[in-house]
VOPAGU-2260 file (C-alpha; in pm, 1 decimal, decimal comma):
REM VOPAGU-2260
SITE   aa  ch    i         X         Y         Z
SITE  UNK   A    0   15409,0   -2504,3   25001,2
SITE  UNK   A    1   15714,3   -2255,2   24860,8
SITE  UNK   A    2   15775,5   -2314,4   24521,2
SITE  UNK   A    3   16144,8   -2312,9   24430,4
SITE  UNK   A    4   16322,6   -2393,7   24095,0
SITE  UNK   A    5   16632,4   -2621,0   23949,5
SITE  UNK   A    6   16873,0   -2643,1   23677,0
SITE  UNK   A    7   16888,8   -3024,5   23519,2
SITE  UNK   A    8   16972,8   -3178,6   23198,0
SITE  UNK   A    9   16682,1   -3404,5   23082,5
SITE  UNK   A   10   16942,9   -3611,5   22851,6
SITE  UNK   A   11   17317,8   -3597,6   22813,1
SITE  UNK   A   12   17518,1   -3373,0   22611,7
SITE  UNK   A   13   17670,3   -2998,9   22524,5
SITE  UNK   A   14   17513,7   -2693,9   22780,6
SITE  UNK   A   15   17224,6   -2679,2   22568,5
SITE  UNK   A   16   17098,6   -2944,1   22766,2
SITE  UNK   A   17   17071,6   -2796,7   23084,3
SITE  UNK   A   18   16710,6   -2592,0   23177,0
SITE  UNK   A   19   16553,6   -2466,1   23432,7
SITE  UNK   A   20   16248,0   -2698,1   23657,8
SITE  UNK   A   21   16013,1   -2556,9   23897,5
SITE  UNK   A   22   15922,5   -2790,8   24252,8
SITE  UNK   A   23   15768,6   -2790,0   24540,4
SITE  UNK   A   24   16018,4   -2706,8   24819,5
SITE  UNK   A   25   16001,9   -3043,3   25040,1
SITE  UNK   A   26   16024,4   -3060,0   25418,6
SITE  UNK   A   27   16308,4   -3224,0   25572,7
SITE  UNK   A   28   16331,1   -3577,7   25647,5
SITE  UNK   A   29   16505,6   -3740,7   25975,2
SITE  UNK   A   30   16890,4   -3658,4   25987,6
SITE  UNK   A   31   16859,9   -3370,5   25732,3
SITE  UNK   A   32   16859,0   -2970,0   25688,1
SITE  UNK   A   33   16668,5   -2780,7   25400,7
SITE  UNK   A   34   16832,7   -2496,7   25299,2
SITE  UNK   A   35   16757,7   -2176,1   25123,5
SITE  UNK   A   36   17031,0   -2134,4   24887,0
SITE  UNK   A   37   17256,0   -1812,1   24878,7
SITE  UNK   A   38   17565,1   -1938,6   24596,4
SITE  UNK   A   39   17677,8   -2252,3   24404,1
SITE  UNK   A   40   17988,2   -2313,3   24288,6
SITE  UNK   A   41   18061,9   -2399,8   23952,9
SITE  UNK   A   42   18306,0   -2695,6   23902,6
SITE  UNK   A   43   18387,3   -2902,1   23593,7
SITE  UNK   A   44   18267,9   -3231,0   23783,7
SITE  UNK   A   45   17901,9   -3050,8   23693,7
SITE  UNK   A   46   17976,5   -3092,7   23321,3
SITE  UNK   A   47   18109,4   -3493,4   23348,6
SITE  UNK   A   48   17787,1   -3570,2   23487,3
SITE  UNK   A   49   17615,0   -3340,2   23188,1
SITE  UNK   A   50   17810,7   -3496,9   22941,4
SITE  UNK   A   51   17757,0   -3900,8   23133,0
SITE  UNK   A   52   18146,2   -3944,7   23188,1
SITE  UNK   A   53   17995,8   -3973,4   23535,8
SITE  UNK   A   54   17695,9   -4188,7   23544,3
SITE  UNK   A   55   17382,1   -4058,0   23753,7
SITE  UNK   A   56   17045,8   -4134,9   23723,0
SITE  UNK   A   57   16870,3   -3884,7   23429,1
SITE  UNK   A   58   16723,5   -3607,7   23469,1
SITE  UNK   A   59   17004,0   -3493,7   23676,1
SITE  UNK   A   60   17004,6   -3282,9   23910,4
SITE  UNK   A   61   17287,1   -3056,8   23853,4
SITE  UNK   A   62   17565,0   -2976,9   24095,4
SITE  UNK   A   63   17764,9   -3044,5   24398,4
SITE  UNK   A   64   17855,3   -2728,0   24579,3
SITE  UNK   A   65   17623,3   -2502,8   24731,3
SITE  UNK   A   66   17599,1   -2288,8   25014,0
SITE  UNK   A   67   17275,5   -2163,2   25236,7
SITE  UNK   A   68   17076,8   -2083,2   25515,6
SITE  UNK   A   69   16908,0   -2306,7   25696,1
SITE  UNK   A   70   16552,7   -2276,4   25714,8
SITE  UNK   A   71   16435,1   -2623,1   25854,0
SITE  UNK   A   72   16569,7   -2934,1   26059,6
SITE  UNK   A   73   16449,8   -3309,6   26003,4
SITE  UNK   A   74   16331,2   -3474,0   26298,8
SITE  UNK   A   75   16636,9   -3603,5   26505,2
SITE  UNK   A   76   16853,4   -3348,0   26280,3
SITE  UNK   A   77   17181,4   -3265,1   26516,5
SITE  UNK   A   78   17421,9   -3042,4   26550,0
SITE  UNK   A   79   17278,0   -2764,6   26373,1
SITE  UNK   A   80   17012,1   -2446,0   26405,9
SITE  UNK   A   81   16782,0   -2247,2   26218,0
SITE  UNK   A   82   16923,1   -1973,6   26057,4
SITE  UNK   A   83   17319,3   -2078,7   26036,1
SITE  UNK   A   84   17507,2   -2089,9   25732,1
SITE  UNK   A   85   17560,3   -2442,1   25572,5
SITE  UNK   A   86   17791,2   -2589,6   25279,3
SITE  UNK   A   87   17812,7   -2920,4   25127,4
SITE  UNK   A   88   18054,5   -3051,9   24830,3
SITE  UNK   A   89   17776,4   -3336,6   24822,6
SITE  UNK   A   90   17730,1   -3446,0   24431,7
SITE  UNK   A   91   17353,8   -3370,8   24291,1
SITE  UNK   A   92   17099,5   -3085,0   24342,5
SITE  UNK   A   93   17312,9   -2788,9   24432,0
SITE  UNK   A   94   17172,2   -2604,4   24129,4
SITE  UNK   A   95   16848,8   -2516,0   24304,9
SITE  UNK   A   96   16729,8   -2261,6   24534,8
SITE  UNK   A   97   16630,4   -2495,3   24788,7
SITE  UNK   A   98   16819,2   -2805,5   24870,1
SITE  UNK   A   99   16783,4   -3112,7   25112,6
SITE  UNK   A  100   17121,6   -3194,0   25264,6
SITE  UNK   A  101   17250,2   -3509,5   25474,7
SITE  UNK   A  102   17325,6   -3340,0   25812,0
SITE  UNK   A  103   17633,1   -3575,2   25798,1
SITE  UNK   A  104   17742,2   -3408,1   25455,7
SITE  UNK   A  105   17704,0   -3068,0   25590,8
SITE  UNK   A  106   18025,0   -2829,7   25706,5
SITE  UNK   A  107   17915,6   -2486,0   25941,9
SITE  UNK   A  108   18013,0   -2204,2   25739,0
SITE  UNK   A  109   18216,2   -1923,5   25934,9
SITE  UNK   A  110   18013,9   -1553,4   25952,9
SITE  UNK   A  111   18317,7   -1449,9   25844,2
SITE  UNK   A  112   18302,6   -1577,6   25536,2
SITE  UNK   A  113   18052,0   -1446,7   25259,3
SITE  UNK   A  114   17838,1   -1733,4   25104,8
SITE  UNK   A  115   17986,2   -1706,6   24742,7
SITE  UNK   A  116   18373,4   -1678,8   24908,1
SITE  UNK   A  117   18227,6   -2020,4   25048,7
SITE  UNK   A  118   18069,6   -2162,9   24711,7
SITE  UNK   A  119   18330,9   -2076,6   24494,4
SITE  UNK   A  120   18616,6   -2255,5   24757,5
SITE  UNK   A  121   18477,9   -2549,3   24929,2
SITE  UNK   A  122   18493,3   -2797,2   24664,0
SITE  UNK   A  123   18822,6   -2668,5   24520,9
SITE  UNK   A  124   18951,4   -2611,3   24862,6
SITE  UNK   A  125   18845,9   -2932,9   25033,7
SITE  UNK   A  126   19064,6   -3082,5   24625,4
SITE  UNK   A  127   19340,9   -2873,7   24699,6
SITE  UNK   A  128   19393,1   -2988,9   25057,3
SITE  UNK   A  129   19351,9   -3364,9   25028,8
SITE  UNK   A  130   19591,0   -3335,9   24699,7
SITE  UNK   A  131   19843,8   -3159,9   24874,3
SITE  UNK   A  132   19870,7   -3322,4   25257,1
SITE  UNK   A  133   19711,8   -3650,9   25192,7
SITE  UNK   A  134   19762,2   -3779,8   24816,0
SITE  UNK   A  135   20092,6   -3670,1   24840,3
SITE  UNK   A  136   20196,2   -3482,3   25125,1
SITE  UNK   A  137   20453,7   -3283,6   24941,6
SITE  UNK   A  138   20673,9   -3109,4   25165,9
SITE  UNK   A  139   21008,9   -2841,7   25195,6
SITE  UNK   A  140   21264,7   -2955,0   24907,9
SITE  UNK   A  141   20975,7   -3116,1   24686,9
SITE  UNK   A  142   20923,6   -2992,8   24344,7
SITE  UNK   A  143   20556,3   -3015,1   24174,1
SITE  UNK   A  144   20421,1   -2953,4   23876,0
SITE  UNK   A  145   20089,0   -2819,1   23898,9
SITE  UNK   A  146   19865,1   -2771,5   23576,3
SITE  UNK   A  147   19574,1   -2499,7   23515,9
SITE  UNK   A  148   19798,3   -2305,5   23793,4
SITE  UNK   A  149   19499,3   -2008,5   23724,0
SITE  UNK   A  150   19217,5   -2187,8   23735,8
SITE  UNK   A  151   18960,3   -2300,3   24072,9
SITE  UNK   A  152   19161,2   -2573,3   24206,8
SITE  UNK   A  153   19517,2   -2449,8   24087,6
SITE  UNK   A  154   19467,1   -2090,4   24247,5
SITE  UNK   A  155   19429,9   -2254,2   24545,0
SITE  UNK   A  156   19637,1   -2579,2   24558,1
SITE  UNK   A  157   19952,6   -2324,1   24427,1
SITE  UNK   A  158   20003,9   -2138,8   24756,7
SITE  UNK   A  159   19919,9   -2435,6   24940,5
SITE  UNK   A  160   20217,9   -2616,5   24861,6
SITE  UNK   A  161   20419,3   -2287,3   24866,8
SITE  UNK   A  162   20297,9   -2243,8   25231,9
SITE  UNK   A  163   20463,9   -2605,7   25289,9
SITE  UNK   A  164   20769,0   -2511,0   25146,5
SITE  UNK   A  165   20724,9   -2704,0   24800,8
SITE  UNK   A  166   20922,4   -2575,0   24483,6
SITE  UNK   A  167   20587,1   -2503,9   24253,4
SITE  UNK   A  168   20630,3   -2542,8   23893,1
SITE  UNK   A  169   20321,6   -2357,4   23742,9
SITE  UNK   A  170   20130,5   -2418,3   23409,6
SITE  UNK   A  171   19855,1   -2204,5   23265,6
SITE  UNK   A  172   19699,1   -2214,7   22909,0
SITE  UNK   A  173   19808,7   -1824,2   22847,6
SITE  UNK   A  174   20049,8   -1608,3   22945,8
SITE  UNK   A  175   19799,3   -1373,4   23063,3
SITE  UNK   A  176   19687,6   -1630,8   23326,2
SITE  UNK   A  177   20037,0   -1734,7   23424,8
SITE  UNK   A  178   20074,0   -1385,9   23523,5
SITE  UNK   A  179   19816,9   -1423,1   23800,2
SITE  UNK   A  180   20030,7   -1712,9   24010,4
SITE  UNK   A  181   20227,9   -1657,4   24238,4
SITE  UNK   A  182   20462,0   -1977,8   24194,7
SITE  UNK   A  183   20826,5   -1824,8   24095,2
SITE  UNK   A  184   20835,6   -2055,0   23795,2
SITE  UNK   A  185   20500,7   -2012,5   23594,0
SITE  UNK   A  186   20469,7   -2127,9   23251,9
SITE  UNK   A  187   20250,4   -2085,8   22930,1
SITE  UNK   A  188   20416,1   -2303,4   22710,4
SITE  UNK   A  189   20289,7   -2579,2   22471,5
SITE  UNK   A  190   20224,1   -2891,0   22654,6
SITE  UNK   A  191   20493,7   -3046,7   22425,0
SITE  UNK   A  192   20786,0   -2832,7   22529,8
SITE  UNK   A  193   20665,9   -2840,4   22890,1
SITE  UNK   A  194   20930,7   -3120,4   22964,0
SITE  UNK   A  195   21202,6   -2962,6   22905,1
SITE  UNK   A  196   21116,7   -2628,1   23056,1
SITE  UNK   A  197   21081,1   -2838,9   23351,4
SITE  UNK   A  198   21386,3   -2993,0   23257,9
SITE  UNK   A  199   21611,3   -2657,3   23250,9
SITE  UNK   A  200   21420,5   -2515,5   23561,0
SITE  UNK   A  201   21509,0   -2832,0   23761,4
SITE  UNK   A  202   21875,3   -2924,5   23607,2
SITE  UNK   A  203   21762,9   -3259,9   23489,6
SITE  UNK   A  204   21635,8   -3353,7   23808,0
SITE  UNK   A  205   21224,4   -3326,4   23723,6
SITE  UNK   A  206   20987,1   -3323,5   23992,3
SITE  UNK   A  207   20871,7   -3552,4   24245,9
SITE  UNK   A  208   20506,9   -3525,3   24197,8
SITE  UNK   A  209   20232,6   -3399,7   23874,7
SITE  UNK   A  210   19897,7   -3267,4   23960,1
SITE  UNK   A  211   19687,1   -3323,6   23676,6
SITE  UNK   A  212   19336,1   -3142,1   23645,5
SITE  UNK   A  213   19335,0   -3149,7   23268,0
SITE  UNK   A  214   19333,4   -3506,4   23149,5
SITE  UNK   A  215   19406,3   -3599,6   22740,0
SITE  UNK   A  216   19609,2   -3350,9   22656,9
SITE  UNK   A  217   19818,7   -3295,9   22937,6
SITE  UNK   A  218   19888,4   -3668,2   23000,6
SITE  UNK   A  219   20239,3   -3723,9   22758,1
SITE  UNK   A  220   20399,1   -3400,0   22914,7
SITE  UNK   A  221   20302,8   -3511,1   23249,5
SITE  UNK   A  222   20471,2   -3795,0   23283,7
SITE  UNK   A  223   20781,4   -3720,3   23119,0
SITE  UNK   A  224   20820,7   -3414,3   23381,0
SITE  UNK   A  225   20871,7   -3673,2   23666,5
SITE  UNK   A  226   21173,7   -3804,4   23780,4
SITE  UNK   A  227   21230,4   -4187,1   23896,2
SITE  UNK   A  228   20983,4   -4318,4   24109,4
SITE  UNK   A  229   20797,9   -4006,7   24084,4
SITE  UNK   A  230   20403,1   -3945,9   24164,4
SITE  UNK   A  231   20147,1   -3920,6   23917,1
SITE  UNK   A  232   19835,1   -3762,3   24043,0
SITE  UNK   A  233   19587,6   -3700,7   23794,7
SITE  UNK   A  234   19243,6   -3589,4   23999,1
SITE  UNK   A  235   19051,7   -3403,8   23687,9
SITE  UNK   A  236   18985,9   -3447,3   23317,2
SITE  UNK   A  237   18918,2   -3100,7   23176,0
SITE  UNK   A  238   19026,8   -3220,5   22819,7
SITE  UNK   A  239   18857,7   -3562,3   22815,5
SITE  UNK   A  240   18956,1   -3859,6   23019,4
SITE  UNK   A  241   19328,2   -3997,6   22992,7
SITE  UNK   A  242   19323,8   -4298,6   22739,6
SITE  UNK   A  243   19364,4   -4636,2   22951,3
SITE  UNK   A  244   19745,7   -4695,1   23095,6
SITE  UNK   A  245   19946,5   -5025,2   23059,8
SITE  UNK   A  246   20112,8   -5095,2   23372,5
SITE  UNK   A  247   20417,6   -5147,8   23146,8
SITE  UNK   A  248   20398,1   -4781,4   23098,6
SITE  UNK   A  249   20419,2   -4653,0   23440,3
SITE  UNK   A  250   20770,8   -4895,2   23434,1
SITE  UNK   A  251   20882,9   -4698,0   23143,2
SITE  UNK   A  252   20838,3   -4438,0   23263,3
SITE  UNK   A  253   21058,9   -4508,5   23591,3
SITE  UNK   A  254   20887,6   -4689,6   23841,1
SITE  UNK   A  255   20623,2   -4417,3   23837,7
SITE  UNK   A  256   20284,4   -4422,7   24084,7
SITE  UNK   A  257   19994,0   -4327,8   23957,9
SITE  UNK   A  258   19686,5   -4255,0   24145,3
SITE  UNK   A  259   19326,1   -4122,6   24043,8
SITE  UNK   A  260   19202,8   -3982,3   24367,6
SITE  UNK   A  261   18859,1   -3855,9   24438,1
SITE  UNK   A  262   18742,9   -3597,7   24694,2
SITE  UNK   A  263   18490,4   -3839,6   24866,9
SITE  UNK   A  264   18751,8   -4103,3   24966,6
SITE  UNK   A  265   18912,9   -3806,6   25159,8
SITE  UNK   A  266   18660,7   -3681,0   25347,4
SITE  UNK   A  267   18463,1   -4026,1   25357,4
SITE  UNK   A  268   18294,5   -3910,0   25742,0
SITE  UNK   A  269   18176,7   -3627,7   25968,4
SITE  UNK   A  270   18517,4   -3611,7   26154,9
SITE  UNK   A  271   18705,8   -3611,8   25827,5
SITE  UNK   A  272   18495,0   -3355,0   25666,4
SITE  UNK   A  273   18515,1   -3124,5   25958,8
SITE  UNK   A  274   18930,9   -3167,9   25986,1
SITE  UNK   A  275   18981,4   -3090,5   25613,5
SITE  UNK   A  276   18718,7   -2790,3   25620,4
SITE  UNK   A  277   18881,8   -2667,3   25934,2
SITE  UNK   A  278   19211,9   -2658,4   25732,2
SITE  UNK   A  279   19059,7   -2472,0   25433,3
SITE  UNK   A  280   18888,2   -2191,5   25613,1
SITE  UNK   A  281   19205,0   -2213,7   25858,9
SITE  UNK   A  282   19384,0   -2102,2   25554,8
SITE  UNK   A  283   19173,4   -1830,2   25416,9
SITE  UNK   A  284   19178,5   -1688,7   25745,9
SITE  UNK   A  285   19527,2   -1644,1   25763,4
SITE  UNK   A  286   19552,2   -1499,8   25427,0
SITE  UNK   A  287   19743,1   -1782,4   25300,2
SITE  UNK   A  288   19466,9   -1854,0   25045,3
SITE  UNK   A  289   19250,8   -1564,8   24915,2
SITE  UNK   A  290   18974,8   -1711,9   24701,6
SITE  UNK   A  291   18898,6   -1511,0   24373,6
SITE  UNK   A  292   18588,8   -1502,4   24200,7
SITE  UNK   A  293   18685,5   -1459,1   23849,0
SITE  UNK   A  294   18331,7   -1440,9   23710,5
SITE  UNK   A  295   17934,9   -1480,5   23834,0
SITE  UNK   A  296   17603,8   -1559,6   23659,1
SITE  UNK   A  297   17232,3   -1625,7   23746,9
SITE  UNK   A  298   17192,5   -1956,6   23842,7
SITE  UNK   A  299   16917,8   -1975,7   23535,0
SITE  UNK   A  300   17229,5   -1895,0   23262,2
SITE  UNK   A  301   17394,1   -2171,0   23410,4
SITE  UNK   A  302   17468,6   -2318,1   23040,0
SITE  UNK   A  303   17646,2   -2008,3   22953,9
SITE  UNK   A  304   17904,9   -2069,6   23288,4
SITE  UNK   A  305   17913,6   -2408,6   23116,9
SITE  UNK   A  306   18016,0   -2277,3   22776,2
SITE  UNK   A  307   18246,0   -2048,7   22968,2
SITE  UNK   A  308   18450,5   -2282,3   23175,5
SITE  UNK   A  309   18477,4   -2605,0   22916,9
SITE  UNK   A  310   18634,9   -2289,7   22629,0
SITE  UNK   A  311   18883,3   -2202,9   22936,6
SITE  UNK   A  312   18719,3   -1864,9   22946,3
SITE  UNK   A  313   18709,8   -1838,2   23306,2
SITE  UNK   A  314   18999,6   -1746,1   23558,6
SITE  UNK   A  315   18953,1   -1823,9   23896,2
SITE  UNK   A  316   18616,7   -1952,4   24033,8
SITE  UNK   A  317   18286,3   -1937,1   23905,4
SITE  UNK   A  318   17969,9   -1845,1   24139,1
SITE  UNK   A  319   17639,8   -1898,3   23995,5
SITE  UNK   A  320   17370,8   -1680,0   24198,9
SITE  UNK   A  321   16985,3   -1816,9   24251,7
């Protein structure tokens, strides 16, 4: 038997939590692939489960996003080979240097395409897509407000919507990473005078849709930056969850919609899966999206990537490396 290893957190809490486990690397059962792992990809869903805003079963098994080769099949296993590059966005285990996957959770990999390029985009990428064709499929004289414009999902969501013609409104936490996107209007100001920034760079109008990765503190100046009827998308809570919403608020506010999507409803089958990754690596082919990889670590110092990405220390993605 090959011996591999895992990152988990034994109980709940700050990074500290999170160490390493030795294991037997299992065979494959029926329907599945076993993978040798070449990157993960750090995303803050990892530290909602650490923390138990997410619930899952302890220890946990940390991580969604990991790319490999495959080194086994399950019985009955289709539609895949020994020795092809694999991803999955699947939530639990991708911390590891071996890792079972669901056949039906796995997307083929272009050769084209280096293994951490993969890791650090899928997840973000597969976000980015369903927020900005299927959430709301924002369009050529939209305007959207898109927060942590610098960060994993915002890097790439940013010149999505620009490549669909949407006015981008962007909002980093420094000017130093507002000078990284590409968006025409890209902000660093306080979350309190983000309203009317968006107010002057709009004349009055505000924008028809808010994507939200940050949560608590963002929630206020989201909402007053729509405009009647506008669409509130909040998909992320990188500052703590947003405090519970009276309907009577969304009213107030002017007929808003509010929806809390989630990357699983999107891409809920094989055929869906396959459509939206097709998209994604359609895109970075093109050059419409070029991935960046602000910052890697050893998969074993993944509680220092933690500490990094909850301080906002990071830019871009985040590739931890077994």
């Amino acid at each position: 038997m090959t011996t591999g290893y895992r990152m988990i957190a034994r109980t709940h809490g700050g990074p500290d939590v999170i160490e390493r486990e030795d294991f037997e690397v299992p065979s494959p059962g029926p329907g599945a692939l076993l993978i040798e792992t070449e990157a993960v990809g750090l995303n803050f869903i990892d530290t909602y489960y650490r923390k138990g805003l997410y619930a899952d079963p302890l220890p946990i098994k940390l991580g969604s996003e990991s790319v490999g080769r495959v080194i086994a099949l399950g019985e009955g296993t289709q539609g895949f080979a020994i020795g092809e590059r694999v991803g999955t966005t699947h939530a639990g285990g991708a911390y590891a240097s071996h890792r079972l996957i669901d056949a039906t959770k796995a997307m083929r990999i272009p050769e084209t395409i280096p293994p951490q390029i993969a890791a650090a985009v899928m997840l973000k990428g597969l976000t980015a897509c369903y927020l900005a064709e299927d959430t709301y499929p924002a369009e050529k004289g939209h305007v959207a407000l898109v927060h942590s414009a610098a960060g994993g999902v915002g890097s790439l969501l940013v010149p999505w919507l620009l490549d669909r013609g949407v006015t981008v409104i962007a909002h980093s936490g420094s000017a130093e990473k507002a000078a990284q996107v590409p968006a025409e209007h890209s902000l660093c100001c306080a979350f309190e005078d983000l309203p009317e920034a968006v107010r002057e760079i709009t004349r009055g109008e505000m924008c028809h849709v808010v994507y939200d990765g940050v949560g608590a503190a963002s929630w206020s100046a989201s909402i007053a930056s729509l405009r009647r009827r506008g669409f509130m998308v909040t998909y992320g809570n990188a500052s703590g969850p947003v405090p519970p919403v009276p309907p009577l608020d969304l009213m107030k506010a002017g007929s808003i919609y509010l929806t809390r999507p989630t990357l699983a409803d999107y891409v809920a089958t094989p055929d869906q899966l396959a459509i939206s990754a097709g998209k994604l690596f359609d895109r970075i082919a093109r050059g419409i999206l070029t991935p960046h990889i602000g910052q890697t670590f050893p998969l074993e110092q993944a509680a220092e990537a933690h500490r990094a990405l909850e301080s906002r220390g990071t830019t871009g993605s985040t590739v931890l490396i077994p």
